[in-house]
TORTI-149586 format. One line per field, with one value per residue: residue in one letter; x negated, y, z of N, C-alpha, C in turn. Coordinates in steps of 0.2 Angstrom, whole numbers, plus 5000, padded with zeros to 4 digits. Each point is the difference from the previous one (the first is absolute). Layout:
N
type <- [A_...]
n.east <- [X_...]
n.north <- [Y_...]
n.up <- [Z_...]
ca.east <- [X_...]
ca.north <- [Y_...]
ca.up <- [Z_...]
c.east <- [X_...]
c.north <- [Y_...]
c.up <- [Z_...]
//
This chain:
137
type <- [X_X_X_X_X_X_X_X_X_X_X_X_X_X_X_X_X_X_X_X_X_X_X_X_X_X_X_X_X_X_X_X_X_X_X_X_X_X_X_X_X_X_X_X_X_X_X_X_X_X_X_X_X_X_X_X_X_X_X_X_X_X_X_X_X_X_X_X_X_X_X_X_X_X_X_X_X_X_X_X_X_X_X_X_X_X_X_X_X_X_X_X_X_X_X_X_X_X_X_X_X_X_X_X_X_X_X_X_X_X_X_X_X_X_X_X_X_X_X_X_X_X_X_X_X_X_X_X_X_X_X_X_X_X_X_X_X]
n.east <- [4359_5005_4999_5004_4997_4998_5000_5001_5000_5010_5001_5008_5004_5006_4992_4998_4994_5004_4997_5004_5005_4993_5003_5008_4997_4996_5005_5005_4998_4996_5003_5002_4997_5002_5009_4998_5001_4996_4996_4997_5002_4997_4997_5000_4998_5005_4998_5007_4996_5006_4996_5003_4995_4996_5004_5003_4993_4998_5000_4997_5002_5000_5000_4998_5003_4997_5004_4995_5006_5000_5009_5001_5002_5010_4998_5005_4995_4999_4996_4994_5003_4995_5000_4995_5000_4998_5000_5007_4999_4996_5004_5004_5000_4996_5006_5000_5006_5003_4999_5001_4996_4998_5002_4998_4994_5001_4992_5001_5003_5003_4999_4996_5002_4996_5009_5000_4997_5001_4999_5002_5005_5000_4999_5006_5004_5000_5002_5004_5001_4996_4996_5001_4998_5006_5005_4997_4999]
n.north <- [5525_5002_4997_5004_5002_4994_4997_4994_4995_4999_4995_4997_5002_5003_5002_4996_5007_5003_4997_5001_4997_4999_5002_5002_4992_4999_4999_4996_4994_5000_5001_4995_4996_4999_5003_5007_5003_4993_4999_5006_4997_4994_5003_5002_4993_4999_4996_4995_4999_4999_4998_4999_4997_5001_4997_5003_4999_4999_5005_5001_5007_5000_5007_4999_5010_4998_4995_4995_4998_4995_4999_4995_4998_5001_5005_5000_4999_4997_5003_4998_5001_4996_4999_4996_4999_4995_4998_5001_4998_4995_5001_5000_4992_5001_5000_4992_4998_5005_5000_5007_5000_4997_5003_5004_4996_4998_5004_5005_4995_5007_4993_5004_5007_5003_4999_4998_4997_5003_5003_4996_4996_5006_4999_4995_5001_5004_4994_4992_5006_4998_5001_5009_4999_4997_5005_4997_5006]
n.up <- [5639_5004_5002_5005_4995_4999_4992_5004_4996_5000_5001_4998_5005_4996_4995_4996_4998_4994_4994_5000_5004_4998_4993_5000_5005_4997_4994_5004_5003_4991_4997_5004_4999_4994_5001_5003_4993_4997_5004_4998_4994_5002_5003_4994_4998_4998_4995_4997_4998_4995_4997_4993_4998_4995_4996_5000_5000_5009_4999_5005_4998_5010_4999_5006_5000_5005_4999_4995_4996_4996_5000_5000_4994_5001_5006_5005_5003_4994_5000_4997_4992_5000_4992_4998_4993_5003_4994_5000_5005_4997_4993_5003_5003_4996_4998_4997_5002_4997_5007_5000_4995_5001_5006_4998_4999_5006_4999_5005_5003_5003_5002_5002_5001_5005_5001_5007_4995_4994_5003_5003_4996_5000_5006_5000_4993_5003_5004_4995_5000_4997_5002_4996_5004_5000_4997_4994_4997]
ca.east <- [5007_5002_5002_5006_5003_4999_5008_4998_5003_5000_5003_5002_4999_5007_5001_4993_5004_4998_4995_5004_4998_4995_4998_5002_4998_4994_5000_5000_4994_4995_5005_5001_4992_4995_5002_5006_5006_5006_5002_5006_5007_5001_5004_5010_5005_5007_5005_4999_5003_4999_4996_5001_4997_5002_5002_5001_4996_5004_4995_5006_4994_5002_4995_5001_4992_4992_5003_5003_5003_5000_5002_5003_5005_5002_5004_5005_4998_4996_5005_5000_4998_4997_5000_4996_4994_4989_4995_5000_4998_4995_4998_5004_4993_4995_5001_4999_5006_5005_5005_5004_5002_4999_5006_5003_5000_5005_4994_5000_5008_5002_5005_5005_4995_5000_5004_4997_4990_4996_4991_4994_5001_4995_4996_4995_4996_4992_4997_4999_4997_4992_4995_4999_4991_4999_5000_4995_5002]
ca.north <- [4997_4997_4992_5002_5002_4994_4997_4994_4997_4993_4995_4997_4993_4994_4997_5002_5005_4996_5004_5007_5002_4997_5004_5005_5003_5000_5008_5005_5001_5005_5010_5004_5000_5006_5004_5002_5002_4996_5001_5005_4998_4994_5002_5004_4995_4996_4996_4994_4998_4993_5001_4992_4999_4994_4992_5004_5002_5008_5003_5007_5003_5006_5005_5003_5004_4999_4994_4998_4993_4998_4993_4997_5000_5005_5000_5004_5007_5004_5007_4999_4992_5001_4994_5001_4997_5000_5006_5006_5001_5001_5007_5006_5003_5000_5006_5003_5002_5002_4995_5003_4998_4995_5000_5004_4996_4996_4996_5001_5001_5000_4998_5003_5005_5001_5010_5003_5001_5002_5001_4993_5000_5003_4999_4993_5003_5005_4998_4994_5000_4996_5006_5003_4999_4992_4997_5000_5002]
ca.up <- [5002_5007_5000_4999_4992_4998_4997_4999_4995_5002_4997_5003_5005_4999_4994_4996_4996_4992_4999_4999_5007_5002_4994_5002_5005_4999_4999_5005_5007_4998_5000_5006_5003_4996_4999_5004_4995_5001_5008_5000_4997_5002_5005_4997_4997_5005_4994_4999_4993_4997_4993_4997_4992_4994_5003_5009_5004_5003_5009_5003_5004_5003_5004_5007_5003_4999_4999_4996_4999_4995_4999_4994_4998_5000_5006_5000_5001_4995_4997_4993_5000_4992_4996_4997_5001_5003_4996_4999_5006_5000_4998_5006_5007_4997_4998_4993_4998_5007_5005_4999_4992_5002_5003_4994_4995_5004_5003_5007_5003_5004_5002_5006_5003_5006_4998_5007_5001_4994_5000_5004_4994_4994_5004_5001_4994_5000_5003_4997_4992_5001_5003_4997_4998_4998_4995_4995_4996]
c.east <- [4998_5000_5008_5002_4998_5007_4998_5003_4999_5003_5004_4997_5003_4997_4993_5004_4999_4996_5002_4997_4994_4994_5001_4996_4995_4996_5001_4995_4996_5002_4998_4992_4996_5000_5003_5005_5006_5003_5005_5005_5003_5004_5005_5004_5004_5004_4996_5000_4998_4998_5002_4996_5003_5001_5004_4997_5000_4996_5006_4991_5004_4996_5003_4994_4994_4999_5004_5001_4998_5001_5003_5009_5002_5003_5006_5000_4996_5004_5000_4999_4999_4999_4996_4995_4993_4999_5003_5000_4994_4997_5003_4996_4994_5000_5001_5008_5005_5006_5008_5003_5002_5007_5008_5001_5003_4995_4998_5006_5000_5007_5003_4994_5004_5002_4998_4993_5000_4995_4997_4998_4994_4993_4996_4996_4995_4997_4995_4995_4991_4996_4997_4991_4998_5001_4997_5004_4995]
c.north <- [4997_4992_5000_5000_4994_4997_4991_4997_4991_4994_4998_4993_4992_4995_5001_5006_4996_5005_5008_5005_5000_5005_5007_5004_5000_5008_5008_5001_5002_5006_5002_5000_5006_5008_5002_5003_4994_4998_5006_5000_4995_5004_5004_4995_4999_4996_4993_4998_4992_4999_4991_5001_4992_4993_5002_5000_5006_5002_5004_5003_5004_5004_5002_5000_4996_4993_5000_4991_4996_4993_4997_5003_5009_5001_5002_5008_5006_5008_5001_4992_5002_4995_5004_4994_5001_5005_5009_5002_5002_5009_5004_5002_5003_5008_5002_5001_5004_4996_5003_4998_4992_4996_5002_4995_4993_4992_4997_5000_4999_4999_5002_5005_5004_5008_5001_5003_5001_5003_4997_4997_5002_5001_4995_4999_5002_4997_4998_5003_5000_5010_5000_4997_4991_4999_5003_5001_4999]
c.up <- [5007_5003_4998_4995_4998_5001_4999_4995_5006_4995_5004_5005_4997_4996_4998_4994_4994_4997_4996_5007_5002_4997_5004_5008_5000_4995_5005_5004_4997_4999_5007_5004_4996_4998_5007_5002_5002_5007_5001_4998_5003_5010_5001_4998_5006_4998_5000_4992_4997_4995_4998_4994_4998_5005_5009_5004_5002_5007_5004_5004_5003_5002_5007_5003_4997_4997_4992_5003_4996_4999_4993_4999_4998_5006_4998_5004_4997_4999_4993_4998_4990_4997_4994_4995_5001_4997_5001_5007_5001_4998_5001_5005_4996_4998_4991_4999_5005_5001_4996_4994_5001_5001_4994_4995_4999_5000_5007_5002_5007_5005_5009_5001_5005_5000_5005_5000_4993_5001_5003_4993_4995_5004_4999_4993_4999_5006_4998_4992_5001_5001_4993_5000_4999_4993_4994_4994_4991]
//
């Protein structure tokens, strides 16, 4: 890879992030340091999305070009916005349950997704799901 092709992971300026947001960047920066598979997904992304787990604790992660965000709360910018408990997020990323079923099951709710970008959407999905050789079967 290029310098070019290097995707940065920031925090917001406005605020210390919470620990959701801190978890979720931190996952990123190493996906993206270790894999360059994920760099390659990571610079197709053009979406914002909002993620709320238990007790409404909340992130928004924007992906633009070579630049991830990663502030507190739900923007209103988000394209996507997801609700979820910790745990089943956890194994969606992880990859033990499908996000799909999931959704269906009225486990994973999605409360706005993005008609203009659906594929940024399943995108970011395959972005976020953890690298086939991390996990322990």
């Amino acid at each position: 890879m290029t310098g070019s092709d290097k995707v940065s992971v920031r925090y917001s300026d406005k605020e210390s992030v919470n620990g959701l947001g801190m978890m979720m960047g931190q996952y990123l920066e190493q996906n993206l340091a270790e894999f360059d598979d994920k760099v390659r997904q990571a610079l197709k992304l053009n979406i914002c999305t909002s993620i709320e787990v238990d007790k409404g604790v909340s992130s928004t992660i924007c992906f633009n070009k070579n630049e991830i965000i990663i502030e507190n709360g739900i923007s209103n910018r988000a394209d996507l916005y997801l609700k979820s408990p910790y745990l089943l997020l956890a194994d969606v990323l992880s990859g033990k349950v499908n996000p799909f079923m999931e959704v269906i099951k009225g486990n994973l709710k999605i409360l706005k997704y993005p008609l203009t970008k659906p594929f940024q959407a399943l995108r970011l999905i395959r972005f976020l799901k953890i690298p086939e050789e991390l996990i322990i079967k």
